[in-house]
N, C-alpha and C positions, 0 to 999 in steps of 0.2 A: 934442249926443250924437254926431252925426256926425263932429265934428272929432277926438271922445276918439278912434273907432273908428282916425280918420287915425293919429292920435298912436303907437296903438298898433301901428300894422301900422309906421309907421316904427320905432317903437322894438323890437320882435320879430315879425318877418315870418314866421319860424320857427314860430314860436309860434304866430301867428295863424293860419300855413298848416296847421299839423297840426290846429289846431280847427277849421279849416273844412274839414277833409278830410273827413270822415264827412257833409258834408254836399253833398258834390258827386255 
């Protein structure tokens, strides 16, 4: 599970970063 998380932050960091925006 942790590795998908990896995957995905490499493959849209963008993406990732705006989802975890709201939670910072």
């Amino acid at each position: 599970m942790f590795v998908e998380i990896i995957r995905a932050l490499t493959a849209n960091t963008n993406c990732i970063t705006a989802f975890f925006e709201p939670f910072r």
